[in-house]
C-alpha positions in Angstrom: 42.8 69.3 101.5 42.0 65.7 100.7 43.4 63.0 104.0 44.3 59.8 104.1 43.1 58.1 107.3 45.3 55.3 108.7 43.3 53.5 111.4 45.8 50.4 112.9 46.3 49.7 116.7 50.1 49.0 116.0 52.2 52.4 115.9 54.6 50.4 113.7 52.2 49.7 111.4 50.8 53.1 111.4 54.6 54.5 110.9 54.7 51.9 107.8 51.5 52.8 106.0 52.5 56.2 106.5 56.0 56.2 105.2 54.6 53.8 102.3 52.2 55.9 101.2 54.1 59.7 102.1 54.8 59.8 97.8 51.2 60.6 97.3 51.1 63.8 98.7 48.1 64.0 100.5 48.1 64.5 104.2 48.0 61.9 106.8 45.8 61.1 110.1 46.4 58.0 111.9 43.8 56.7 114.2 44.6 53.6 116.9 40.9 52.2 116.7 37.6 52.9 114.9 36.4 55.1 117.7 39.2 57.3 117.7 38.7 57.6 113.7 35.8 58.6 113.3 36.1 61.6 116.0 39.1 62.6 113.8 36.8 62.3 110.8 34.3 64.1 112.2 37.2 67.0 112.8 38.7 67.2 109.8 35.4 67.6 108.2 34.2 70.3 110.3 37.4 72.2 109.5 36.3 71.4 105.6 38.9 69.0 104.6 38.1 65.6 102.8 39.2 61.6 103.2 40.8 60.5 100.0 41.5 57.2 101.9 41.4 55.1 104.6 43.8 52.2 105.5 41.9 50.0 107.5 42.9 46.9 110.3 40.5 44.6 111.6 41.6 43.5 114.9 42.0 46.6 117.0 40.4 47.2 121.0 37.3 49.7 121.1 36.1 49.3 117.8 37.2 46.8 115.3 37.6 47.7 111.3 34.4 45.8 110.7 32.2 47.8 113.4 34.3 51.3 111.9 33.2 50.4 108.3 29.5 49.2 108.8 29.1 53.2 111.4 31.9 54.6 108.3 29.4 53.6 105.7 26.2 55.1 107.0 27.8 58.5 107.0 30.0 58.2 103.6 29.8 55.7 100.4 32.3 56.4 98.4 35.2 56.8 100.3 37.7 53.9 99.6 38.2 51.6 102.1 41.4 49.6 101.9 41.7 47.1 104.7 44.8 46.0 105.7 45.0 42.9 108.0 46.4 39.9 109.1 42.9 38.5 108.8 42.6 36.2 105.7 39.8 33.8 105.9 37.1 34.1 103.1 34.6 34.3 105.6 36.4 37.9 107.1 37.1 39.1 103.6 33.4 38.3 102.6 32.1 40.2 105.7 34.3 43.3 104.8 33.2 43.3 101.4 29.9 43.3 102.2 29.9 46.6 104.6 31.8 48.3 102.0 35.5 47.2 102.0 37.1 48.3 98.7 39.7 46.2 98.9 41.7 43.6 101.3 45.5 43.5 101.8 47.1 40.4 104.0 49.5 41.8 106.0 52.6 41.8 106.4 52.2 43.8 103.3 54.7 45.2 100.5 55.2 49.2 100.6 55.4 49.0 96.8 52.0 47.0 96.6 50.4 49.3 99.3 50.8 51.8 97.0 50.0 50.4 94.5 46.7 49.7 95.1 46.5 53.3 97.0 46.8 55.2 94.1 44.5 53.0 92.2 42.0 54.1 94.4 43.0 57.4 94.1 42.5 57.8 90.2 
């Protein structure tokens, strides 16, 4: 079963993602940091299951989106990686892009654009 991963420090923003995104069908796992999403990665990958997606914020405690990408990265390639933050400087967006960030959404976001772009990804 393919997962998407929403990884935001904010439950309301994990509850939005989630309910924006719910039409796709796959499964969801939300994470509150980088740290906690990549042992929840690990898990689901031991029990053979696959991440279609992740919905990615910047600014979290622990480990920030950019530290989560660059360690995300090193283990996976291909995996989209849609960040979603309130970040919007060209410097931040330029970093992201660089570890691997498929694409940047300014938040406070549209449900219909979020999915938008999700299921572009998803093709």
């Amino acid at each position: 079963m393919k997962h998407i991963l929403i990884i935001d420090d904010s439950p309301t923003i994990r509850i939005s993602v989630e309910h924006a995104l719910k039409s796709l069908g796959h499964a969801m796992v939300c994470a509150e940091n980088g740290r906690d999403a990549l042992g929840k990665i690990d898990a689901l990958i031991a029990q053979g299951h696959d991440i279609a997606l992740c919905v990615l914020d910047v600014n979290m405690p622990e480990m920030d989106g950019i530290s989560f990408l660059k360690e995300f990265r090193s283990r996976d390639k291909f995996t989209p990686v849609l960040i979603l933050t309130t970040e919007s400087e060209d410097d931040k967006i330029k970093e992201g892009r660089s570890h691997g960030a498929s694409g940047w959404i300014i938040k406070p976001f549209k449900p219909d654009e979020l999915l938008s772009v999700a299921k572009r990804f998803l093709k």
